[in-house]
C-alpha positions as CSV (number, residue, x, y, z in Angstrom):
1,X,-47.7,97.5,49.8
2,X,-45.0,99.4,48.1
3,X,-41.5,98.0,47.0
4,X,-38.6,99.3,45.0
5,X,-35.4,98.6,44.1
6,X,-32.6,101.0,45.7
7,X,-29.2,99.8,44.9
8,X,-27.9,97.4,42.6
9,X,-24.0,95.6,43.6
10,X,-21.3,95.8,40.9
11,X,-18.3,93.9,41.8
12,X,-15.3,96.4,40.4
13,X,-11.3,95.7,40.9
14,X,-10.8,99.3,41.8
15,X,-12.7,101.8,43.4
16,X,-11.3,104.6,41.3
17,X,-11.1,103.5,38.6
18,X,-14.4,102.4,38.5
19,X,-15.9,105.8,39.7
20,X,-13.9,107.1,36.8
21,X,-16.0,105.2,33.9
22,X,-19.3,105.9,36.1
23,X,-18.9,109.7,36.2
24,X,-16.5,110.4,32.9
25,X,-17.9,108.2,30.6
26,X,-21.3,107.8,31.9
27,X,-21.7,110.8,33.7
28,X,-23.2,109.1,36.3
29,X,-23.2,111.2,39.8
30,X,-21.6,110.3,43.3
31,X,-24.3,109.5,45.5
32,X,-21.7,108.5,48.5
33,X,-18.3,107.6,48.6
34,X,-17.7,107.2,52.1
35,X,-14.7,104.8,53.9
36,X,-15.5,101.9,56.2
37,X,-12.0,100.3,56.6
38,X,-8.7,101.0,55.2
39,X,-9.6,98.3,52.7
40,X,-13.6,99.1,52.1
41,X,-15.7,101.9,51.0
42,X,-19.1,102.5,50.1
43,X,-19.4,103.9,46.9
44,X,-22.7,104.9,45.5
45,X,-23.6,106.6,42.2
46,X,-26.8,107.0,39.6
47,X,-27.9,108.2,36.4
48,X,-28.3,111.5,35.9
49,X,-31.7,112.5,36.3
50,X,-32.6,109.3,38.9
51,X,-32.4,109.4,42.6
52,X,-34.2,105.5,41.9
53,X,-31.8,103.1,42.0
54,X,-28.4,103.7,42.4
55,X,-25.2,100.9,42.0
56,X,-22.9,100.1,44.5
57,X,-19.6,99.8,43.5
58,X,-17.9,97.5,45.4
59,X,-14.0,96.2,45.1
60,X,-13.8,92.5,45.1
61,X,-12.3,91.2,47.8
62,X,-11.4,87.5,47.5
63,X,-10.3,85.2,44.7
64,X,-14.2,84.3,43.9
65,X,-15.2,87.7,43.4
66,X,-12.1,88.9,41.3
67,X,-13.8,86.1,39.3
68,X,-16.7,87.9,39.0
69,X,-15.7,91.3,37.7
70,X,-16.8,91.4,34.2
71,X,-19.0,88.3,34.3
72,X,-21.7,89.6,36.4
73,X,-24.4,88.3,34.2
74,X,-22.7,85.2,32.9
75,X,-22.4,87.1,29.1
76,X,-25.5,88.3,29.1
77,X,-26.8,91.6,29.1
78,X,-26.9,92.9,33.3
79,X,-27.9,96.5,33.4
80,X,-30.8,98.1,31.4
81,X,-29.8,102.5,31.3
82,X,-33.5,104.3,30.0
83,X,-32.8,107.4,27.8
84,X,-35.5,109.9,27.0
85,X,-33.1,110.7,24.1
86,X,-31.4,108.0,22.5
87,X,-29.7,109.6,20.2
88,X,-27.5,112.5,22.0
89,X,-26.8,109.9,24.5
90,X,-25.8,107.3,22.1
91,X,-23.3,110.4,21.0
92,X,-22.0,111.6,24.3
93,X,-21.3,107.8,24.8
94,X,-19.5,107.2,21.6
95,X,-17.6,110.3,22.3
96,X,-16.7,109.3,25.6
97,X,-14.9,106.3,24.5
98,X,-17.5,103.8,25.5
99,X,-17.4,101.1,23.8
100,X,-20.8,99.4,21.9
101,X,-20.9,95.8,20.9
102,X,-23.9,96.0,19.1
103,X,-25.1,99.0,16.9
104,X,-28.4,101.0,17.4
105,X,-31.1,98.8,16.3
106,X,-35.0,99.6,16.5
107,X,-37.0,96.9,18.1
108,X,-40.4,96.3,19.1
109,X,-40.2,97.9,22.5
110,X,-37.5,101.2,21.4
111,X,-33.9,101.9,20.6
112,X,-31.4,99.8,21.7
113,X,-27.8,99.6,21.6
114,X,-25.3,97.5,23.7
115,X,-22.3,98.8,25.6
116,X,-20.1,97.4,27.5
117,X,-18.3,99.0,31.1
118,X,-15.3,98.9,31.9
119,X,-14.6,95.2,33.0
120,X,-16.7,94.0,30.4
121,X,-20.1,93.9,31.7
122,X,-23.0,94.8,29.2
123,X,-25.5,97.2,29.3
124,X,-28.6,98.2,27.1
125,X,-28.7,101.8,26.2
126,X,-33.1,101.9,25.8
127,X,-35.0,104.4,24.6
128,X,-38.6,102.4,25.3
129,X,-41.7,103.4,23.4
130,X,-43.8,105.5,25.3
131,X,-46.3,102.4,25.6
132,X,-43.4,99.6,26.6
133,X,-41.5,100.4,29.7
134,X,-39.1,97.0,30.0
């Protein structure tokens, strides 16, 4: 048996304004941006370089997820971005305005640095060692 995971819900305010940080800061690409209601779309996009999993973006709706936006993890780190090259990414990044919480560090298992998106949300930028793929 084979499993795998294909798409990963972020809870955004806006649509747009979410696919801006994806693709201009991240330079994520638009896997599918297609409209469901006049309210709802669904809005796909990935890493560059992975057709694996991609991350719904998907505008909050009610009062509970509004309360969400931000705080998908409770505070801790939620998404885990793999480099093969740490450094020019850590650059574009930087350049791009994204904004890191914690500095490049070298632990056991790579390079690490924490950013967070645009609501809040934090993300480790990993380059793993070639033996330590968390």
């Amino acid at each position: 048996m084979t499993q795998k995971l294909a798409i990963v819900t972020l809870v955004v305010k806006d649509y747009d304004e979410a696919l801006d940080f994806f693709m201009q800061k991240l330079s994520f690409q638009l896997v599918e941006d297609t409209r469901l209601t006049d309210q709802k779309r669904w809005v796909l996009v990935s890493p560059p370089g992975d057709p694996g999993c991609r991350i719904l973006l998907a505008k909050a709706a009610n009062e509970k997820q509004i309360a969400s936006v931000g705080n998908q993890a409770g505070g801790r780190v939620a998404f885990f971005l793999h480099t093969d090259n740490f450094q020019a990414d850590y650059k574009r990044l930087s350049g791009n305005g994204v904004h890191f919480v914690r500095e490049p560090k070298e632990e056991t298992y790579g390079t690490v640095a924490v950013f967070e998106d645009l609501y809040g949300n934090l993300w480790d930028l990993i380059q793993p060692k070639p033996d330590n793929r968390h």
